[in-house]
N, C-alpha and C positions, 0 to 999 in steps of 0.2 A: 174354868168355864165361866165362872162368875164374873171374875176381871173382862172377859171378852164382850158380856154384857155390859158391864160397865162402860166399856168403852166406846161400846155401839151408841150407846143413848148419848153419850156426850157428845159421840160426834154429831147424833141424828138431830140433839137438842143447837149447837154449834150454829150446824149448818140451817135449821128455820130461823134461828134468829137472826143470820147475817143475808137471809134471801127473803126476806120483809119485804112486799111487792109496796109502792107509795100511792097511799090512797089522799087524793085531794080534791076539792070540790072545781070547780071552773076559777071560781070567784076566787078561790085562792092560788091558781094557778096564773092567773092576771096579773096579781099583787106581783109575785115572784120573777115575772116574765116581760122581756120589752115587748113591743106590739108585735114587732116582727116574728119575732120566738115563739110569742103565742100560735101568731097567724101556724105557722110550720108545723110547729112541737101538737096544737092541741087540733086546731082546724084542718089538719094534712095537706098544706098549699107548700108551694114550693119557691124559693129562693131564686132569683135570675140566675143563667149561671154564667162562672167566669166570676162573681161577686162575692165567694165565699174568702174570707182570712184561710182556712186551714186548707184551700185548695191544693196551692203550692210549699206547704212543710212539708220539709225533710228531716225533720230533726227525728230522734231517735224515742219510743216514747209508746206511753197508750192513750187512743180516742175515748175519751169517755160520755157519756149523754150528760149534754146542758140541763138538762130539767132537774136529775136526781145523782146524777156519778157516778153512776152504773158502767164500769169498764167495756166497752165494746169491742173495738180491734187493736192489733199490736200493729207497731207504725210497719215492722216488713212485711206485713198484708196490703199496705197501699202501695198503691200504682197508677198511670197516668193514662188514663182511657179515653181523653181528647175530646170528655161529653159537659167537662165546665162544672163537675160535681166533684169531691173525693171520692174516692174510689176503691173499695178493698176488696180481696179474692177470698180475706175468709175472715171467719169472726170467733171473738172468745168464746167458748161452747158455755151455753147459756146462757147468753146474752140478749139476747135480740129473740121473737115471736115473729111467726112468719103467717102473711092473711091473705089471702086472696084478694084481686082488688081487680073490678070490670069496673072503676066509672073512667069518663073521657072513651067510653066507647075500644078499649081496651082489656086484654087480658093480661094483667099484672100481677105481683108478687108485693104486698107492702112489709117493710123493717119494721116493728115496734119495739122500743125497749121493753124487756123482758121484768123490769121492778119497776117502770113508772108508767108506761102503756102509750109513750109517746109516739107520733111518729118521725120517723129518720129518712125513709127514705123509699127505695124499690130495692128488689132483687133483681138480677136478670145475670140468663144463662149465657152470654157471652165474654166471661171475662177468662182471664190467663190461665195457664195448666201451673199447679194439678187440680185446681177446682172445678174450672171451667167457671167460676161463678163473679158477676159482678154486683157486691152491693154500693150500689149509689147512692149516696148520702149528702143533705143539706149541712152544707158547714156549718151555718148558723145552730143546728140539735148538737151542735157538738163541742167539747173540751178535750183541750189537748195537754197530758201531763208528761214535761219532758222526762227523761231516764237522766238519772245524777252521774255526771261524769262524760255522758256519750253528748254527739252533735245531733 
């Protein structure tokens, strides 16, 4: 019984340490950031699309957030939804914080990374089975880390 307590706290200790949300001030989020990054990641605007690098990868791999490295989606969650954004059906569970969002005179859904508080992107209910879910995401919030070995 003892040992099981043990092993609870380690892991419970493990896992606060390694889900550290990133606390940073604007002004240090500038220093770290191109303008553009900024504009997306801190100010919530959004990237032209069709303009993004990671639109068209296929390589084998996980999206991770530009801001802090925060793993988001596994590369066979994207898919080509013809709207000029990446595009994924589903995401690494705990990853991403989901917010309502009415500006532009709309009812939306916004992505934020779940350890840096960026924004990524929208959600919306039209993407592939078995989610039915698409989130849309600005290439520019994002880093791509290939899988060693795979394309």
């Amino acid at each position: 019984m003892l040992i099981k307590l043990y092993i609870s706290l380690y892991l419970f200790q493990f896992m606060k340490k390694n889900s550290k949300k990133i606390q940073k001030s604007e002004v240090e989020w500038k220093k770290t950031l191109s303008e553009e990054q900024y504009k997306v990641l801190r100010e919530k605007s959004t990237e032209l699309p069709f303009s993004g690098e990671l639109l068209y990868n296929k390589d084998s791999g996980k999206y991770m957030c530009l801001a802090c490295g925060n793993p988001l989606f596994k590369s066979d969650t994207k898919f080509d939804s013809g709207t000029g954004w990446p595009s994924f059906s589903d995401v690494i569970k705990g990853a991403v914080k989901l917010k309502d969002d009415n500006s532009l005179l709309m009812k939306r859904t916004e992505v934020l990374c779940s350890k840096c508080g960026s924004h990524l992107g929208h959600l919306f209910n039209d993407g592939p089975s078995p989610t039915g879910q698409r989130y849309c995401l600005n290439s520019v919030c994002l880093n791509f880390k290939k899988e060693k070995g795979k394309k």
